[in-house]
N, C-alpha and C positions, 0 to 999 in steps of 0.2 A: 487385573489379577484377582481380584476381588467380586461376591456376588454385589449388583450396584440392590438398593431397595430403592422402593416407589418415588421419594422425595429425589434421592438420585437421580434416576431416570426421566423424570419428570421436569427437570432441569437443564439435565444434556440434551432431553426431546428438546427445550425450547431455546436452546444455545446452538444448537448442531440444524436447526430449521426441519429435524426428521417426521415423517407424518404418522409411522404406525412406532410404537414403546417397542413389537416385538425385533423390529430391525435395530434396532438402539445398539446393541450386541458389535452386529457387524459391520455397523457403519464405524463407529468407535474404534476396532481392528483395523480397518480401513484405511481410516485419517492416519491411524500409527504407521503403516506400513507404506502408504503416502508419504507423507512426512520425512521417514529415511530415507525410502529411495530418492528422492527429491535429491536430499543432501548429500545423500553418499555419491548421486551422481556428478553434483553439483562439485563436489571435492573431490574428486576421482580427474575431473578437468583442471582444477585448479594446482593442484600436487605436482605433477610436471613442471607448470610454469614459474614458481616459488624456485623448484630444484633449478631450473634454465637460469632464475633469476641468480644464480650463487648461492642459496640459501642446503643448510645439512640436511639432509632426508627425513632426520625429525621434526627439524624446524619445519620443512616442505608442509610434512604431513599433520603438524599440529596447525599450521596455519592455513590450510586447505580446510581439513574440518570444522574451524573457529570460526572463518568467514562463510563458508555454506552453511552452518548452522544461525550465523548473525543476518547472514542475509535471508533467506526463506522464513526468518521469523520475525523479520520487519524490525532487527532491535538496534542496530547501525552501530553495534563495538567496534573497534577493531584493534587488534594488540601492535598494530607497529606505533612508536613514539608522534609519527607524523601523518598515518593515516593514511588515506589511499592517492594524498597528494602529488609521490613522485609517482604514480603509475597512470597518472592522468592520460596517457598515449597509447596503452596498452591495453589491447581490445580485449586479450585473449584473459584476462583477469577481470575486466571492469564489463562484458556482455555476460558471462556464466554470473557477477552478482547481479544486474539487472534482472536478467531471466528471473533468479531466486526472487529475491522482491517482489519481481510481478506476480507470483503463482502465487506465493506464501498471503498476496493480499488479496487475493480473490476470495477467500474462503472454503475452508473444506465442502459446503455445500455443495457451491458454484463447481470445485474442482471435480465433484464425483459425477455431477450431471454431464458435464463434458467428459469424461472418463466413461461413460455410458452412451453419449450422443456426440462422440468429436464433429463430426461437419455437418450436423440437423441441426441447424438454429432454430428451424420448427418444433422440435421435441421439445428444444430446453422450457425448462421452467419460467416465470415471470421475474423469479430473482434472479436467476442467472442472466437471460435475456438482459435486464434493467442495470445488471453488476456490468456487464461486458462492457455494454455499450456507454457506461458511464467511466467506467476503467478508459476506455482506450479515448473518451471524447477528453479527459481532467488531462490523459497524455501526452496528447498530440496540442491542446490548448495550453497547457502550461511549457513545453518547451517551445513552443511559438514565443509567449509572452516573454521565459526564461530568458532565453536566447535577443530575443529585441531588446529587453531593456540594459541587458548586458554585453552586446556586441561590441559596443564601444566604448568601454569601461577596461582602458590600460591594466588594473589591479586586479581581472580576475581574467574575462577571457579575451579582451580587447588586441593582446598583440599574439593572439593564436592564428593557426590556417584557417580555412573555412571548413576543414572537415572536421579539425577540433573543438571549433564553434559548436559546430553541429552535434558534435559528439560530448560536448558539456550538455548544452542544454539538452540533450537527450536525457540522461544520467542524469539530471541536478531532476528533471520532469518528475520521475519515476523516484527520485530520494525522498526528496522533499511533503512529497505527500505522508510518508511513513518507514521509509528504508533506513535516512539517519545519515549512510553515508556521503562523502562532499569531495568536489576534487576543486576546487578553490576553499579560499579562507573568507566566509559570508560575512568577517565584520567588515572586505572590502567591494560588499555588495549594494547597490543602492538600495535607496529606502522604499523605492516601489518595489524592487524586485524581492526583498523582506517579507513588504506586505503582502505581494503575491503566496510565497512560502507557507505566510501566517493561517490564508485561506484555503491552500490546498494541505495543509496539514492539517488544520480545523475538519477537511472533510474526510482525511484519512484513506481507509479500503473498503472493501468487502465485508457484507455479515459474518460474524462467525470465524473471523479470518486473525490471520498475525499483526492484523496494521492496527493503526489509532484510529482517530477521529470520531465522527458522529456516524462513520458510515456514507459509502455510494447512493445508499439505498434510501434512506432517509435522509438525503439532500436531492433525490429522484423522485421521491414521492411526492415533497413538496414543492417542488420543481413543476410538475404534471399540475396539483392541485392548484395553485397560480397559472399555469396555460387553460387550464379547465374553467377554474373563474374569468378567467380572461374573454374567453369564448361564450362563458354562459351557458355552459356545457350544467349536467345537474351532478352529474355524476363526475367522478377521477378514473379515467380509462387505459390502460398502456395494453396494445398488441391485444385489444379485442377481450377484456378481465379488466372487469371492475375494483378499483384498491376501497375495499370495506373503509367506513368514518372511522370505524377505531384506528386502525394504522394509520390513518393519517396522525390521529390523534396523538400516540405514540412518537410520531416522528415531530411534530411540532413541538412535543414535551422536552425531547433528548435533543432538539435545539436549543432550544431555549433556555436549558439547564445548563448545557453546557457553554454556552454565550456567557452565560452568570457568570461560572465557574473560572472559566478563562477572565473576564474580565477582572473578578478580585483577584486572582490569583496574578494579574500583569500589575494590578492598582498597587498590591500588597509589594509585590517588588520592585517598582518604580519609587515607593516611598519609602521601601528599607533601603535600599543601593543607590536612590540621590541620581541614580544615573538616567540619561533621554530615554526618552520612549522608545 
């Protein structure tokens, strides 16, 4: 609403991944207008099925907006008392907040390249490329792992169908990274399947995006730099582009700060709360 000055822009250039300052403008339009339709869409499906569910027109439509705007910004509130536990079976609410999630963690970069190149995976970019295909490898590997070590586990999804099986650890895949929301209750989760949680929350989403963690991107970098050393390779290579030392640099840094980070901050509350690890 505002003119942005140079420190401004200079920030959003290096937040937003943009390459020229004069596009700054409208990519930042962009995102906004991204952004709501996303949600408006997002709640525009949901509002119906709140009203199916018995719920007042306003209730409908306050909780339609509150959950597409909680889901596509990866913040996993939700205002019922019990969460999205009794909807655990009901697609047509628990697939539109999925969807949200996954977009919301890509990142507006990654979103606008594919908004400019929907089916050229040639076109995209090296981040987009490297986001994709680490989004969809952390989703399909975490509800694998999700789903195995909770299959038969009576207290969460142990005396489900198999398509509700399937349809937890799909949903827990895609929360747990950075969504937030849970259709079981995770203190009757096993402690591997925690520590999985622990890991794919650690790496969170997309650059630039609504999720947490350390980023796709910089657990792909250094992903690649350990296959490269591995090989004896001289250089870090993905899809024919060289990754420059500095970002590597970069990325080993915001590990390893945030490894600290996380660790006192679990130390610190393991020894104020007395309570197990």
């Amino acid at each position: 609403g505002r003119k942005l000055g140079l420190r401004s822009k200079l920030i959003a250039q290096e937040a937003m991944n943009i390459g020229k300052l004069g596009e700054l403008g409208s990519v930042l339009k962009t995102v906004a207008v991204t952004s709501i339709t996303f949600e408006a869409v997002i709640a525009l499906v949901l509002i119906p099925r709140f009203m199916l569910l018995g719920e007042s027109v306003f209730q409908s439509i306050w909780h339609g907006i509150f959950y597409s705007v909680s889901a596509f910004n990866n913040a996993g509130f939700t205002p019922h008392s019990d969460g999205l536990v009794p909807y655990g079976h009901d697609l047509w609410l628990l697939l539109p907040l999925c969807i949200g999630v996954f977009i919301g963690s890509l990142g507006f970069p990654v979103i606008l390249v594919i908004q400019q190149n929907p089916f050229r995976f040639n076109r995209w970019n090296l981040t987009t490329k490297l986001t994709m295909i680490g989004t969809v490898t952390l989703l399909v590997l975490g509800a694998v792992l999700w789903g195995f070590f909770e299959w038969s586990n009576a207290k969460t999804i142990g005396s489900l169908g198999m398509g509700d099986k399937l349809l937890n650890s799909f949903f827990a895949s895609i929360m747990t990274r950075s969504g937030g929301f849970n259709l079981v209750d995770m203190n009757d989760a096993n402690p591997i399947t925690l520590l999985i949680t622990d890991v794919l929350m650690f790496i969170g989403g997309g650059s630039a995006s609504t999720a947490g963690g350390v980023k796709i991107t910089t657990i792909t970098v250094v992903i690649l730099a350990v296959i490269a050393e591995a090989r004896g390779d001289q250089f870090v290579v993905a899809f024919n582009r060289t990754i420059p030392d500095s970002v590597l640099r970069i990325a080993i840094s915001v590990i390893m700060m945030s490894a600290i980070i996380v660790f006192l901050g679990t130390a610190a509350i393991d020894f104020i709360t007395g309570e197990s690890l």
